[in-house]
C-alpha positions in Angstrom: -7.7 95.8 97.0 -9.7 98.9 98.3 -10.8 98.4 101.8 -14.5 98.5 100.9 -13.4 95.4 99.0 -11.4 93.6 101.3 -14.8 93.8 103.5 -17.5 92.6 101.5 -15.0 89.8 100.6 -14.7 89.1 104.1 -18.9 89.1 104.2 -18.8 86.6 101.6 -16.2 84.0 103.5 -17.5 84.3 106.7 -21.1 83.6 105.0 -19.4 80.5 103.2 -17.7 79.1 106.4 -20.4 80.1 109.2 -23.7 79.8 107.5 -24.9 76.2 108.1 -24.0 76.9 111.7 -26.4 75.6 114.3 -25.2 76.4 118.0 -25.7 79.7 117.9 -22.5 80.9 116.0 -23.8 81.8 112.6 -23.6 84.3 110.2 -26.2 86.4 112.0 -24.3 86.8 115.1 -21.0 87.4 113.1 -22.8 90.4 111.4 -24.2 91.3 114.6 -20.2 90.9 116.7 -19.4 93.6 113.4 -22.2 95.6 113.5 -21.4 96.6 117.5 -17.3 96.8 116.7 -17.9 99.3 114.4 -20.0 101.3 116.4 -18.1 100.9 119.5 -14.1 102.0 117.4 -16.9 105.1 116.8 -16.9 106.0 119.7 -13.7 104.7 121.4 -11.7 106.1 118.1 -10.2 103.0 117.4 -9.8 101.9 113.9 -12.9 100.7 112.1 -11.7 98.7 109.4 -9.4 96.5 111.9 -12.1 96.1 114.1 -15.0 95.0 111.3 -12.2 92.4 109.3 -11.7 91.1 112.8 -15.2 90.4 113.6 -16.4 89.0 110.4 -13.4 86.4 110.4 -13.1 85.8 113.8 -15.7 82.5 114.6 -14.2 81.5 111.3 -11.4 80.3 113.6 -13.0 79.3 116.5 -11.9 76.7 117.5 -15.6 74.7 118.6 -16.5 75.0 115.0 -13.2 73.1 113.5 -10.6 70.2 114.5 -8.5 72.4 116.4 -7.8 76.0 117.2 -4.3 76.0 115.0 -6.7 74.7 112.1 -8.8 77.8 112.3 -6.4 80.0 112.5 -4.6 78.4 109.8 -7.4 79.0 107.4 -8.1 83.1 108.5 -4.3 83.9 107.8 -4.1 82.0 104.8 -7.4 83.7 103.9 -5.8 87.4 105.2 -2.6 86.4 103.0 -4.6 86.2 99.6 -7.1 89.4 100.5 -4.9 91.8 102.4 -1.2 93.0 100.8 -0.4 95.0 104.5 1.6 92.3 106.8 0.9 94.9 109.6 -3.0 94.8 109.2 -3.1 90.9 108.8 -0.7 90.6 111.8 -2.8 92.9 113.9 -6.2 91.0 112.6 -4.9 87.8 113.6 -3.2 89.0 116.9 -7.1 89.6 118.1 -8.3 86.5 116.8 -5.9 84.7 118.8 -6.4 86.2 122.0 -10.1 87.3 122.1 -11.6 84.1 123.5 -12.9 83.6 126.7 -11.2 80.2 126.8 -12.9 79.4 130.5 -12.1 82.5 132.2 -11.6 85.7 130.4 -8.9 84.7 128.0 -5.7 86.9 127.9 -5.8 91.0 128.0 -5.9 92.5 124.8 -2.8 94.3 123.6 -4.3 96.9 121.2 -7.4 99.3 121.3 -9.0 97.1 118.1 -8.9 93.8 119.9 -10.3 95.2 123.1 -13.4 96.6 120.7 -13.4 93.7 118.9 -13.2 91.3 122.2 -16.1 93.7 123.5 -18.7 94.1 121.0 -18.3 89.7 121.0 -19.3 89.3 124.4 -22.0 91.7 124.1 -23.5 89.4 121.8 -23.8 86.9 124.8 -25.5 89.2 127.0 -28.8 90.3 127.5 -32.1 88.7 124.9 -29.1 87.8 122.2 -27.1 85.7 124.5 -30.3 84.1 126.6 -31.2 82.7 123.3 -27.9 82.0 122.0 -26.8 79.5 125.3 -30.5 77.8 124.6 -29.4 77.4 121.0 -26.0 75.7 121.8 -27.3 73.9 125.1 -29.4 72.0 122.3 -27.2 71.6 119.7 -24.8 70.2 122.4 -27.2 68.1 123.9 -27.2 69.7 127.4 -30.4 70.3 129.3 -31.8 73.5 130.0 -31.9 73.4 133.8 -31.4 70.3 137.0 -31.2 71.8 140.4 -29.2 69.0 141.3 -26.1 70.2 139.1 -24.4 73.3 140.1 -22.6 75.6 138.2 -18.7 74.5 137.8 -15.5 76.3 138.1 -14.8 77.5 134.9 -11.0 78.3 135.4 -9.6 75.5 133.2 -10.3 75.3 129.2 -10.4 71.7 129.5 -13.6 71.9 131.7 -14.9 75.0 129.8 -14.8 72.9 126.9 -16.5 69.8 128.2 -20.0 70.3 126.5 -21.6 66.8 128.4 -21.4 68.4 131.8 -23.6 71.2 133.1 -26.5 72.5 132.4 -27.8 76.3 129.8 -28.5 78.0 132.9 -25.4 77.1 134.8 -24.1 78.5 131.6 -25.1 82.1 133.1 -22.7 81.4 135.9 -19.9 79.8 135.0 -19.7 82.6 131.9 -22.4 84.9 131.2 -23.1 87.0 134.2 -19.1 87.3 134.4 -19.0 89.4 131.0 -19.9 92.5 132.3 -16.7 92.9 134.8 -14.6 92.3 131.7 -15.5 94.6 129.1 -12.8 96.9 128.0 -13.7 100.1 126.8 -16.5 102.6 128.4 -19.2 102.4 125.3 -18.4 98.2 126.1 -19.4 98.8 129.8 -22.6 101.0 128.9 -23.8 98.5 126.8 -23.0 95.4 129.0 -24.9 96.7 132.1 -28.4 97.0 130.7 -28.2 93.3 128.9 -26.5 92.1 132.3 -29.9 93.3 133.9 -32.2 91.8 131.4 -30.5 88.3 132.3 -30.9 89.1 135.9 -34.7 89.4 135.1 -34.9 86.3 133.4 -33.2 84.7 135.9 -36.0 85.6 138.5 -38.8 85.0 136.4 -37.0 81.4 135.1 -36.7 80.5 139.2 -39.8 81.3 139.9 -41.6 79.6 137.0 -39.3 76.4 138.1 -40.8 76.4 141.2 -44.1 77.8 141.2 -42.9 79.5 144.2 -39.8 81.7 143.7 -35.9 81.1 144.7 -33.5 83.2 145.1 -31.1 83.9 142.6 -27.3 81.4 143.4 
């Protein structure tokens, strides 16, 4: 199967698996996560077709949107075993699908120059406009308010917690993930990128305070 192929087929499954998504992890921001991988291996000279498989298929296994993370990952390497005949391309798609999550705290460092890209071009998609909306999105979808000044951002350092969708608040959210994201992008077009969303959330920030409170506050 020609690689051109093996991509639109790709397109087609994530669409099928992704599309009645609600929190904020649809098919748009799977197009978008491959859109920003392949322009990113561009210019970090990494290899473009690794890099776009691995982004469409890689909220296919997420693990918040089925029963558990071996299920998901289950379903994108028996997927990868009907669609793709090279065992070194399917093991490499799957090694960054495994290890790209942030997982409450940054996840584990990327082995290879395609998950780094990949891992990258994700979390830019939960920076800047894209991610403000996105954490709204979930925040409802989960059920957890946008904002109470008497809940403060938690320690994000175990899964378990990170996990735990009752507790906490969207704009804790920026804390306890977001405004991280830019300290642990990977490659120099990832950084670039990062810094001008990171100060677009900044921005919002100060203008979300001091709407909250008619008066300004200081950002935590």
């Amino acid at each position: 199967m020609e690689d051109t192929q093996i991509i639109a087929e790709a397109e087609n499954f994530a669409k099928e698996q992704l599309g009645q998504d609600k929190t904020g992890h649809d098919w748009f921001h799977t197009d978008r996560v491959r859109n920003t991988a392949a322009l990113i291996a561009e210019m970090e000279n990494a290899d473009v077709f690794i890099c776009t498989v691995a982004a469409l298929l890689h909220d296919v296994a997420d693990e918040k949107l089925n029963p558990s993370k071996e299920a998901g990952l289950n379903k994108v390497h028996n997927w990868l075993k009907k669609h793709l005949n090279d065992e070194e391309q399917s093991g490499h798609i799957m090694q960054i699908i495994e290890t790209m999550s942030f997982s409450g705290g940054g996840g584990e460092p990327m082995s290879t120059l395609e998950g780094q890209v990949v891992q990258d071009a994700d979390r830019l998609d939960a920076l800047g406009a894209i991610g403000i909306t996105r954490v709204m999105v979930f925040s409802g979808a989960k059920g957890r308010p946008v904002y109470d000044p008497e809940i403060p951002p938690r320690d994000e350092s175990l899964q378990k917690e990170y996990r735990d969708y009752s507790k906490g608040t969207a704009v804790n959210h920026f804390y306890e993930k977001l405004l991280k994201l830019k300290d642990l992008m990977n490659t120099a077009y990832g950084r670039k990128l990062a810094e001008e969303r990171h100060g677009f959330m900044l921005s919002f920030l100060e203008q979300f305070y001091k709407e909250w409170n008619q008066g300004g506050q200081k950002l935590l």
